[in-house]
C-alpha positions as CSV (number, residue, x, y, z in Angstrom):
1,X,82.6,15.6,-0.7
2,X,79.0,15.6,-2.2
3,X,77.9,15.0,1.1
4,X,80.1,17.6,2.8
5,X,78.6,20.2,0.1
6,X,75.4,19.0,0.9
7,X,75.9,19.3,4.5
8,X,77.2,23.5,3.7
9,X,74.2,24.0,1.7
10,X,71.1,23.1,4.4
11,X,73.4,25.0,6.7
12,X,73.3,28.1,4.9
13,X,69.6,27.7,4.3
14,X,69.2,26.9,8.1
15,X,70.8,30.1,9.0
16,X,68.7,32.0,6.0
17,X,65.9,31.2,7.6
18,X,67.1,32.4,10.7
19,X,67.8,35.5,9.4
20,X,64.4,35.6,7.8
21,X,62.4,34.9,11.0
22,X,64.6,37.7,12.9
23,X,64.2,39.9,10.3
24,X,60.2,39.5,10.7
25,X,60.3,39.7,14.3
26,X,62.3,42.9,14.5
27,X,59.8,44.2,11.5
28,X,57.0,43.7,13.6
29,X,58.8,45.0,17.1
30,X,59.8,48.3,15.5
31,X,56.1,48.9,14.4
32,X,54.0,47.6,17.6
33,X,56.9,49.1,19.6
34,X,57.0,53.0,19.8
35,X,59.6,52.6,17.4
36,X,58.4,53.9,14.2
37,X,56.2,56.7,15.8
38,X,59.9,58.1,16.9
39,X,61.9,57.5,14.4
40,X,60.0,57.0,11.3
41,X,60.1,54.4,8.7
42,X,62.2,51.2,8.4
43,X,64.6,50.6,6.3
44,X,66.9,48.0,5.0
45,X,69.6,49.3,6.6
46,X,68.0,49.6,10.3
47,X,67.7,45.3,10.2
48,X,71.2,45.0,8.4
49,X,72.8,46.7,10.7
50,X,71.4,44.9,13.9
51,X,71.4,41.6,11.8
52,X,75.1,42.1,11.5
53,X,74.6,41.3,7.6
54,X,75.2,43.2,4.1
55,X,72.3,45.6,3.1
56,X,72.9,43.8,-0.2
57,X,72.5,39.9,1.6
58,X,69.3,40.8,3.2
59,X,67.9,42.0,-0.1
60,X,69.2,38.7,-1.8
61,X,67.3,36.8,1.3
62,X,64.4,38.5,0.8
63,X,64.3,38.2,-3.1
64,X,64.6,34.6,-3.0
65,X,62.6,33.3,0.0
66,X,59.6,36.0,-1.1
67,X,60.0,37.2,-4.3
68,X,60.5,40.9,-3.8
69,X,62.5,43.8,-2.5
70,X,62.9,44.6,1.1
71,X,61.6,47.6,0.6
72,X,58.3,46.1,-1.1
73,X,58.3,43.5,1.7
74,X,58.4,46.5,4.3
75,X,55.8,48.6,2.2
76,X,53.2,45.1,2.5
77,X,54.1,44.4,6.4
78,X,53.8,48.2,7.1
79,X,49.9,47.8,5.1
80,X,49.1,45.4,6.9
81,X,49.9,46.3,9.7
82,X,48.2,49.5,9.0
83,X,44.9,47.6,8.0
84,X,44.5,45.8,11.5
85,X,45.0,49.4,13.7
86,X,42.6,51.3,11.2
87,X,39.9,49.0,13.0
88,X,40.5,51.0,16.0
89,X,37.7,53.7,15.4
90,X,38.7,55.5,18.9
91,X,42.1,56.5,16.5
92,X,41.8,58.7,13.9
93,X,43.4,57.3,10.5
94,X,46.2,60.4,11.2
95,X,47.3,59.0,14.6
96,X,47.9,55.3,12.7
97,X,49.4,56.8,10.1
98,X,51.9,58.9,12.8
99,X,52.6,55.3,14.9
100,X,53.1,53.5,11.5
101,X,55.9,56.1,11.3
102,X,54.9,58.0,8.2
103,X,55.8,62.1,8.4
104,X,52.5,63.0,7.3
105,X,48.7,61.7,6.2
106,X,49.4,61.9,2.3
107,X,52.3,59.7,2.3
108,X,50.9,57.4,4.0
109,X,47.7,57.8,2.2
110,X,49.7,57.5,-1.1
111,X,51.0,53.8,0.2
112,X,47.9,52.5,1.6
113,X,46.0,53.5,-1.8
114,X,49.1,52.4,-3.6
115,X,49.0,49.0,-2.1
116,X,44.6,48.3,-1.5
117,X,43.5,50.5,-4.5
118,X,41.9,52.4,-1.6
119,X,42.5,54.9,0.6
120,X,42.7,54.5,4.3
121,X,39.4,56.0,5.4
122,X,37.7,54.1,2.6
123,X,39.0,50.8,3.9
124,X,37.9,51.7,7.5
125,X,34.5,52.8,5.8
126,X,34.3,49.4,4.1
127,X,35.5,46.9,6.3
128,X,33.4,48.2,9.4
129,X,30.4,48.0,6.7
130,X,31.1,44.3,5.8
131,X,31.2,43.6,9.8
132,X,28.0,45.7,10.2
133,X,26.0,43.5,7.3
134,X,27.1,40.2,9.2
């Protein structure tokens, strides 16, 4: 029996990883995609729904393989994200901020500064700075 249980258990954590990795491949395909510039944000509820899971199961998953909410885990892929396209100085910090899926510049403004302690054009002002002194 203790072997059956045993047996259950690295199943279940097989298939939570599973869910994990798809759940950070369709994270990263809705943002590189044209996704987010068309219909905004991610959510939760998007990857449930093509996970064929519980809102509340992926929000479990993502609590216990990395310690924090899915939408905190969205917010920091989204900034991330975010702080590899604002190296594209032929795009104006708006036009990320629009294909990142954010309604308007001060939300996504809000998040970035939220997340860095700095604001988007600051970061690209900085970064390109450190590249430049190299």
């Amino acid at each position: 029996m203790e072997n059956a249980n045993k047996l259950c258990n690295e199943s279940t954590l097989n298939c939570q990883k599973i869910k994990l990795d798809k759940f950070e491949k369709l994270l990263e395909d809705y943002l590189e995609c044209d996704k987010a510039s068309r219909f905004g944000l991610p959510n939760a509820a998007y990857f449930s729904d093509i996970l064929k899971i519980q809102t509340i199961d992926l929000e479990y998953l993502i609590k216990k393989e990395k310690d924090s909410t899915v939408c905190e885990y969205i917010d920091g892929f989204i900034i991330n994200t975010a702080k590899l396209k604002i190296f594209d100085t032929s795009k104006s910090i708006n036009y990320t901020a629009s294909e990142l899926g954010f309604k308007n510049i001060h939300q996504f403004t809000r998040l970035f500064k939220n997340k860095t302690g700095m604001t988007p054009s600051k970061y690209r002002e900085t970064v390109i700075k450190h590249f430049k002194d190299k």
